[in-house]
C-alpha positions in Angstrom: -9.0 -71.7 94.8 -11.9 -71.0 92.6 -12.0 -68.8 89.5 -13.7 -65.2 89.8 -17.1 -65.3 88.4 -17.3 -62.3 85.7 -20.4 -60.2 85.9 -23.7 -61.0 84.3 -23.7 -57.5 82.7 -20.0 -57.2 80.8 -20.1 -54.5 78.0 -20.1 -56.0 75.0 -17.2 -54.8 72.0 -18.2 -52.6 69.2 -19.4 -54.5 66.1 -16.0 -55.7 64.3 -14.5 -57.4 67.5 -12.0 -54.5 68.2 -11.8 -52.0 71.4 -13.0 -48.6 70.2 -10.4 -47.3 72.7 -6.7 -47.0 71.5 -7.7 -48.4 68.2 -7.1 -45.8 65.7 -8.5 -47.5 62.7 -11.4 -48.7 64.5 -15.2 -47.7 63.1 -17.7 -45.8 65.1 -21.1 -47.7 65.3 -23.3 -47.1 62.1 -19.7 -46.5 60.3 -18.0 -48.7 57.9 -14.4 -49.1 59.1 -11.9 -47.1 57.0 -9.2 -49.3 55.3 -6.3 -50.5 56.8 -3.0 -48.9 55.0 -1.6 -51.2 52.5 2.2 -50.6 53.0 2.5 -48.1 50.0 2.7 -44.9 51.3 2.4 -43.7 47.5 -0.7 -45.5 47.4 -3.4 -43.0 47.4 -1.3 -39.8 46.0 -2.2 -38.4 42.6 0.1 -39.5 39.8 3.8 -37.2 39.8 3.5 -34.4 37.0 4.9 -35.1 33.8 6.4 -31.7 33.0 4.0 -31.9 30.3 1.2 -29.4 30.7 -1.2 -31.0 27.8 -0.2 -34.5 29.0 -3.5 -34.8 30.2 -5.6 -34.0 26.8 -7.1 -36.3 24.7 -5.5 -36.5 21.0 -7.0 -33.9 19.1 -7.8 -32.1 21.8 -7.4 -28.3 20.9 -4.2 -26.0 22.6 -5.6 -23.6 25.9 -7.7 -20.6 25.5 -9.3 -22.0 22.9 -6.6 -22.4 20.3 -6.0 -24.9 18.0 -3.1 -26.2 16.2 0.2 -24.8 16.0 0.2 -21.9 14.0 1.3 -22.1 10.3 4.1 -20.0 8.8 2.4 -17.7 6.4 2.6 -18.9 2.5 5.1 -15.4 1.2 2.9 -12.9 -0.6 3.2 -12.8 -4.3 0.6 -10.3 -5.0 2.5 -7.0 -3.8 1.5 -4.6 -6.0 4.4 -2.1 -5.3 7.3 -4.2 -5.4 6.3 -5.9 -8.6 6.1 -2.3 -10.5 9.3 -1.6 -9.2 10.9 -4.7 -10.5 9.4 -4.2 -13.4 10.6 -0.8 -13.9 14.3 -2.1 -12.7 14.2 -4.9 -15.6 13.1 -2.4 -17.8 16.9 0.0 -17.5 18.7 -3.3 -16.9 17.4 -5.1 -20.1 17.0 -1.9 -21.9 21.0 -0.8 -21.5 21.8 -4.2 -22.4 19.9 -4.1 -25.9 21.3 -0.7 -26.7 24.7 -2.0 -26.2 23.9 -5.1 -28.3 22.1 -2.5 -31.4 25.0 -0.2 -30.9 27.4 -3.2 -31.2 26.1 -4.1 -34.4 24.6 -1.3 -35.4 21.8 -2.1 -36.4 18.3 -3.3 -34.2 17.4 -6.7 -33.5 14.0 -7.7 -32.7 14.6 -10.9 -31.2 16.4 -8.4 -28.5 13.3 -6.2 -28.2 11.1 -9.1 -27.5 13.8 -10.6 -24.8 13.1 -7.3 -23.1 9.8 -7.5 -22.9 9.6 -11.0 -21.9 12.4 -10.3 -19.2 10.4 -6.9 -17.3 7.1 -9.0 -17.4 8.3 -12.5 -15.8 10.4 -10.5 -13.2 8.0 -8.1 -12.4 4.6 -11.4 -12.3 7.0 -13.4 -10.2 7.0 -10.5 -7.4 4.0 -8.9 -7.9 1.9 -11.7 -8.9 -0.9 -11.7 -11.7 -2.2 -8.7 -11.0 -3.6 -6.4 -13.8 -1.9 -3.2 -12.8 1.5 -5.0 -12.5 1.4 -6.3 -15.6 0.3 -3.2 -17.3 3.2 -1.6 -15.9 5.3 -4.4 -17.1 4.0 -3.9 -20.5 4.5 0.1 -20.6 8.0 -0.5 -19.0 9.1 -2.5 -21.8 7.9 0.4 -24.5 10.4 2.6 -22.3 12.9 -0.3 -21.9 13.2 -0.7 -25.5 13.0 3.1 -26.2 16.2 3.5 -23.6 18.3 0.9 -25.7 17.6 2.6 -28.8 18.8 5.6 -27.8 21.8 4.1 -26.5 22.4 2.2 -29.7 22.2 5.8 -31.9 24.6 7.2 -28.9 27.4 4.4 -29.4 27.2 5.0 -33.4 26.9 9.0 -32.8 30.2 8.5 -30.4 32.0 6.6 -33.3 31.3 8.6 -35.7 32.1 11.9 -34.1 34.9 10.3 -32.3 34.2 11.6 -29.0 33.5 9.5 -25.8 30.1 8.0 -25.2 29.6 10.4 -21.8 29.9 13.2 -23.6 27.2 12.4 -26.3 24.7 11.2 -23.4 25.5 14.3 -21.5 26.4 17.0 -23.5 24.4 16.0 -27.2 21.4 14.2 -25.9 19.3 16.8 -27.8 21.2 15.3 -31.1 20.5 11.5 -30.2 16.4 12.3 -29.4 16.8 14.3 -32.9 18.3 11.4 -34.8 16.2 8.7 -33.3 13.2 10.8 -34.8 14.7 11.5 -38.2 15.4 7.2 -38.5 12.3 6.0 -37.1 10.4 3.9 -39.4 8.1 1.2 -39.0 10.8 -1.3 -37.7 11.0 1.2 -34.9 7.7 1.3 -33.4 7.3 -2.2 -34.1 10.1 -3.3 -32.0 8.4 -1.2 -29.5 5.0 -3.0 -30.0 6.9 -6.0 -29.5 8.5 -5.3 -26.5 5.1 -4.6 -24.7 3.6 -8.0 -26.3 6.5 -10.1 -24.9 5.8 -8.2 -21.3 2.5 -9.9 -21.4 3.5 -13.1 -22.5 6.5 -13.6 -20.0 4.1 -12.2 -17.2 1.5 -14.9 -18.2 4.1 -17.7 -18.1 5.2 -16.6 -14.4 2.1 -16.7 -12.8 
């Protein structure tokens, strides 16, 4: 038997040699074909987050919304104008009691004491408060008064011995007496301590700041 003959006129295949028909991956004429899939179907997906929002920044790149590093803890403030007078004007009863206890021990005034005061309100009171001018002007008038205070403490333990009565009741009941000895024995000495004391304010609020 012979063959069929085909027809002069056959259709002829799109460009690429594969039927447009039932061929999904096919190319329409004029097209480029679209790529055949490699196997991976993780191939074409956009890399998995991190978890990292900023993973994505350059280095040195600045924070979101416009921010840049990490903010700084805050240096402490020094210069607090308040606090430092207050310090100053504790230092000044602490140190002042203890050098009246000291002159009333020994009866007698030292200045080595008067200058310690002094030294001790000024560095306490710059350490808080800083270098500024009013602080250490308060330092300075603190130590007069620190000074002052232990005097009159000193003249209240000697008073209290000699009267042979308790301290408390000199300070409370006599207080009138110690101001009015403490003017009667005032000498040179005395207000020199009390230059002293504000001198060695200075000085110890110089060497804190």
């Amino acid at each position: 038997m012979s063959q069929p003959v085909q027809p002069p006129n056959q259709p002829q295949q799109p460009f690429g040699g594969q039927p447009v028909e039932g061929n999904p991956y096919a190319g329409q004429p004029g097209q480029p074909a679209p790529a055949a899939p490699t196997g991976n179907p993780y191939g074409q997906q956009p890399p998995a987050p991190t978890g990292n929002p900023f993973a994505g920044q350059q280095p040195g790149q600045g924070a979101p919304f416009g921010g840049g590093a990490p903010f700084a803890p805050a240096p402490p403030a020094r210069n607090n104008l308040l606090l430092g007078v207050a310090v100053a004007l504790g230092a000044a009863i602490v140190a002042g009691i203890l050098y009246g206890v000291i002159a009333g021990s020994i009866e007698r005034e030292v200045g080595y004491a008067a200058v310690g005061v002094g030294f001790l309100v000024g560095f306490a009171a710059s350490k808080v408060g800083g270098s500024n001018p009013a602080v250490i002007a308060a330092s300075a008038v603190f130590s007069i008064g620190g000074v002052y205070l232990g005097q009159l403490i000193g003249i209240s333990m000697i008073l209290s011995d000699l009267a042979q009565i308790p301290f408390s009741e000199v300070v409370g009941d006599h207080f009138d007496a110690v101001t009015k000895a403490w003017s009667e024995e005032a000498d040179f000495m005395t207000y020199l301590f009390l230059g002293l004391g504000a001198v060695a304010a200075v000085g110890g609020a110089k060497k804190a700041g």
